[in-house]
C-alpha positions, 0 to 999 in steps of 0.5 A: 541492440535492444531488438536482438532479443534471441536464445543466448541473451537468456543468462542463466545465474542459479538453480531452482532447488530451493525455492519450494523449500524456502518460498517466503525468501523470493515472494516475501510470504506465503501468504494472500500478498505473495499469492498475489506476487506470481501475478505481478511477476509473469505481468511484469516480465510482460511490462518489460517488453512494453518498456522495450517498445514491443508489447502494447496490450497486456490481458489477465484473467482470474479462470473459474478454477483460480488459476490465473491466464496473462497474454500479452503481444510482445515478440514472445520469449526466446524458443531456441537453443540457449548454448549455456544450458543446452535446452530452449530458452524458454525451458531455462526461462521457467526452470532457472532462478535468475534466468532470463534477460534482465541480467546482462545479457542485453535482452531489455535496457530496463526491467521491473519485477519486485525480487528479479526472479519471475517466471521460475519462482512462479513456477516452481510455486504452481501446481502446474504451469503452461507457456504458449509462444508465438513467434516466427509464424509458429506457436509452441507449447511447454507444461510444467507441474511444480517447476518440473518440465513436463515434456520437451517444447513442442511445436502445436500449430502456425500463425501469422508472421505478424502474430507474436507473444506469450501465454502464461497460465498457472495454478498456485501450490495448494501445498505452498501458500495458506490462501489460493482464492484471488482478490480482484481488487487487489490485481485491479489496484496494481494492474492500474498503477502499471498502466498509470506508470506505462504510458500508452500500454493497454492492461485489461482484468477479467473475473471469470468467477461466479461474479464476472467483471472485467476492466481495462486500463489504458491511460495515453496521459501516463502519471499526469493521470494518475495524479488526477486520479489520486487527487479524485477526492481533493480540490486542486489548487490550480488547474495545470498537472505539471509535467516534465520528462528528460534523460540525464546520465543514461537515467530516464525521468518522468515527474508530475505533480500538483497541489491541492487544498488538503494538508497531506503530502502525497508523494509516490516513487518508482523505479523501473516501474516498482514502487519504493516506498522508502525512496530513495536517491530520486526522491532525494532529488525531487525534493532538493530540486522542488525546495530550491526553486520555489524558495529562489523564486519566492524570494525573487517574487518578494513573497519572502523578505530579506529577513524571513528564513526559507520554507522548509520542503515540508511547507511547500509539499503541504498538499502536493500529490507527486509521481517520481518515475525513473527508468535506469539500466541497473538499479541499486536498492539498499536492503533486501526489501528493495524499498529504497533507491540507492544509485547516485546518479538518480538523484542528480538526474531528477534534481537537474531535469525538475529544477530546469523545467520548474523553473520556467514554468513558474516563470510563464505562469506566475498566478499559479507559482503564487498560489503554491507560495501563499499556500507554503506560507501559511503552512509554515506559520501553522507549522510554528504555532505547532512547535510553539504548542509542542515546545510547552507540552514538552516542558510541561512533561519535564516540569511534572516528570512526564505526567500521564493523561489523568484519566488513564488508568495505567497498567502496572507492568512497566515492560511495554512487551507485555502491556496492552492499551483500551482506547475506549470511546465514552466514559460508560464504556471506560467505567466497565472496560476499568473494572473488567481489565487485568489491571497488571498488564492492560491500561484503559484510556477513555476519549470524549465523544469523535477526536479531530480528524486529522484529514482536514486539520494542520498540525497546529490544531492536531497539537492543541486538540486534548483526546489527541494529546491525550493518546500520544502522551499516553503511547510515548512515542510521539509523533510525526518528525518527533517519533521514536517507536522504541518509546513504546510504552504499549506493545498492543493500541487496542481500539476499542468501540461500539459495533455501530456506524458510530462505532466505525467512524470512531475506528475510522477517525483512530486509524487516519490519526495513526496512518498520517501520523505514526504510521510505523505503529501500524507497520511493526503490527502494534494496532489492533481493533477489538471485536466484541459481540453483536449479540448474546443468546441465552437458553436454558441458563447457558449463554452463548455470544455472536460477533456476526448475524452469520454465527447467530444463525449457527448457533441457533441451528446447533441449540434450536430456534424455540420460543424460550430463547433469550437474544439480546442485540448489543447497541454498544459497549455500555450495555455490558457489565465489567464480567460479559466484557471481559469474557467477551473483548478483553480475556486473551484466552477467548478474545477476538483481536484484528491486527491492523495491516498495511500494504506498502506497495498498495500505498497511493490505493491506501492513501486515496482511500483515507482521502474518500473516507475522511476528507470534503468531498461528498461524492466519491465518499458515497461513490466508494460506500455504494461500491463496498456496501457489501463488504461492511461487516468485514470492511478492511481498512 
């Protein structure tokens, strides 16, 4: 049925009136991320007619004016009369919220789109919006401006039977969000991970802007691709990608894995072609399925004695880089945020299809299911020694009443909603950063030289590490499974370095320590990095402070560039004395703070990225430096 795709299988829920009111409610924020959300809507409309078997080649460009241009060759939206709302197909595609065929109306078995409201709420978001259709030998044309219908759907010119598709091409609401220029990595990053997850589709990304680029993404290998992409930066532990698809209670699954040498789990989940980054039923069953079958078969290789307990999943995803990707007609999410699988069915599907095929497998290749069992039994005697370390900290808490570091030194305000914590590199730093601070509401802690990075250690040796015990015994709220963020005691983590390149390592080394091990931290917007000045310019008994090579050259354009001019470079934080320091990175009046962000739908993009910066391999480390050298001064992490 899925090829009778006509006028009345467009089912209209709703109207449209309050979407320009209240434009956060259906794109999440009016921000860069939702500006970037119109994108991935009119793409995934398109994505949906690939899932279908109709579309193979998807193109987006970024137009000189950035407005946004997506062609695709699917069968091309519906142009004829819809009974219900008595107007083409297309006209209530664009301008009805919850119109189209993903809502029972039998135009697609499966869709995507992250809030389901697609190509309305684009266009009731965009100044203005065009749609060119072909279909039946004949091309057709509708403009809109702000979601009103501009004129009725006309006919402009014929083609080829053969020819189908749609042309979307929009320009965001200068009124509506508080950035409209593009960032072309950001379409690339997604753009990829749909190709990844649709086997066989063709997805190309142009720029037509001052610096032209142009990709295309086309993966015939699908997600055992994209687990060899994402384990660019580590070294697999053996050379198969395993692989298994199936369908079970009308749920399509595909999964591959692989593990590689590092300690992380890497582990990314979808549905329908969206990422759930909170899981879910399938993930569930992914790992029921994977922790039974290797235990039962460690058992059975006698890998595990009579006597030894199982190993836990945590020990057997040490290293494991996965991709779940199901397919299901009626997804059920838990929350608003549909970042969470709900339907029951999924996790018996995933659990039933893995264990049958990864059953065999270890059976056929049993170098590799030993590789897999050694590596887990190694984690799990780490993973005891670091209890064991845990356990006496622990006790040693409770013997000396939950004794702070000794070189803290605390704020006094005991409400973590006012408190704010300095993790300072050096103890010169730390002495002025001590003197400067208001000592009611922000707590100095100093750290002795680079702390462990945690990209290339166990928890055992995270656990024994000082600096590292260090923070979390300062910020309360322990980590990894122990991690409670209502034991805050710091409403702001305030990294505080040298503006050098041993400045940004330090940052760098901070932030990994914090992604991998209390990642909520940066989720609720509690890390912060400070940013204090390059350079200080004195003229005529009047000082002025610039934080970037561009806002010196202002300066010196406002005051003159004489001779009499006194510019002094900052080489780190210990060249300041306890006033420029306050005044410069620590007053909340003038101060300039970067709120830590995290981009939960781009995670696998994040994750690779601390895998290049942080881990062994070389080359794409100096790979990723050369290609965002130009981007150093404001380098998002």
């Amino acid at each position: 049925m899925a090829n009778e795709y006509g006028a009345d299988q467009i089912q209209i829920l709703e109207g449209l009136e309050a979407v320009r009111k209240r434009p956060g409610m259906y794109i999440g924020s009016i921000s860069a991320r939702g500006l970037h959300h119109l994108v991935y809507e009119i793409v995934d409309n398109a994505v949906d007619e690939a899932l279908a078997g109709f579309c193979s080649e998807i193109d987006v460009t970024i137009n000189e004016d950035n407005s946004i241009t997506v062609v695709d060759n699917g069968r091309g939206i519906p142009v004829g009369i819809n009974k219900k709302a008595g107007r083409p197909a297309v006209e209530v595609v664009f301008t009805v919220l919850h119109a189209g065929g993903k809502f029972g109306g039998g135009g697609y078995k499966v869709s995507g789109g992250l809030h389901g409201v697609g190509a309305s709420v684009v266009n009731a978001l965009s100044e203005w919006l065009t749609v060119d259709i072909k279909r039946d030998g004949k091309i057709y044309n509708q403009r809109y401006e702000r979601g009103a219908v501009c004129y009725d759907l006309k006919e402009v010119g014929t083609c080829g039977k053969e020819e189908t598709g749609t042309t979307v091409k929009f320009l965001p609401d200068k009124e509506i969000f508080e950035e409209t220029i593009y960032d072309y990595d950001t379409l690339k990053h997604r753009l990829r991970e749909m190709a990844f997850l649709t086997k066989g589709l063709k997805i190309s990304l142009h720029d037509e802007r001052e610096e032209k680029k142009s990709e295309t993404f086309h993966y015939e290998g699908g997600i055992k691709e994209f687990v060899q992409y994402l384990n660019t930066s580590k070294t697999p532990l053996y050379d198969d990608i395993m692989y298994c698809e199936g369908s079970k209670d009308e749920v399509y699954v595909e999964i591959a894995f692989q593990h590689n040498d590092s300690y992380n789990e890497a582990v990314y989940s979808f549905v329908n072609n969206i990422t759930t980054p909170e899981g879910g039923t399938h993930l569930t069953g992914f790992r029921n399925a994977l922790t039974k079958t290797l235990n039962d078969y460690a058992r059975k290789a006698k890998f595990l004695k009579d006597s030894e307990s199982n190993l836990t999943g945590e020990d057997l995803r040490e290293g494991l880089t996965a991709i779940i990707s199901i397919k299901i007609g009626d997804p059920q999410f838990e929350g608003q945020t549909k970042q969470k699988l709900g339907n029951s069915e999924a996790r018996g599907a995933v659990d039933s299809i893995l264990s049958d095929s990864l059953e065999i497998y270890l059976e056929q290749n049993p170098s590799v299911a030993k590789i897999i069992c050694e590596k887990a039994i190694l984690a799990q005697r780490a993973r005891d020694a670091a209890r064991k370390a845990r356990d006496i900290t622990r006790r040693k808490s409770a013997l000396d009443g939950m004794a702070l570091p000794g070189k803290l030194a605390d704020c006094s305000d005991k409400n973590p909603e006012n408190c704010e914590i300095y993790i300072v590199e050096g103890d010169s730093a730390g002495g002025s950063a001590k003197k400067a601070r208001s000592r009611a509401t922000q707590a100095i802690l100093p750290l002795r030289g680079k702390i462990l990075n945690v990209e290339k250690a166990r928890l055992d040796r995270i656990y024994g590490n000082e600096e590292i015990k260090a923070m979390i015994t300062a910020f309360g709220t322990g980590i990894h499974d122990d991690f409670d963020i209502s034991k805050l005691r710091y409403n702001k983590i305030i990294i505080m370095t040298d503006a050098d390149v041993d400045g940004a390592h330090i940052d760098t080394l901070m932030l990994t320590f914090l992604y991998r091990f209390m990642p909520d931290l940066i989720k609720e917007g509690h890390v912060y990095l400070a940013m204090p000045p390059l350079y200080k310019l004195e003229k005529n008994r009047k000082v002025w402070y610039a934080y970037s090579d561009d806002e010196l050259n202002r300066i010196l354009e406002e005051v003159g560039r004489d001779q009499n001019n006194r510019i002094q470079r900052y080489k780190g934080l210990g060249e300041m004395d306890a006033e420029q320091l306050w005044e410069t990175t620590m007053d909340p009046e003038r101060r300039i703070l970067k709120r830590v962000v995290m981009d939960e739908e781009a995670q696998s993009e994040l994750d690779l990225t601390f895998d290049i910066l942080m881990g062994d391999k070389v080359e794409p480390r100096r790979e990723f430096i050369e290609n965002n050298a130009k981007f150093v001064e404001n380098l998002d992490i």
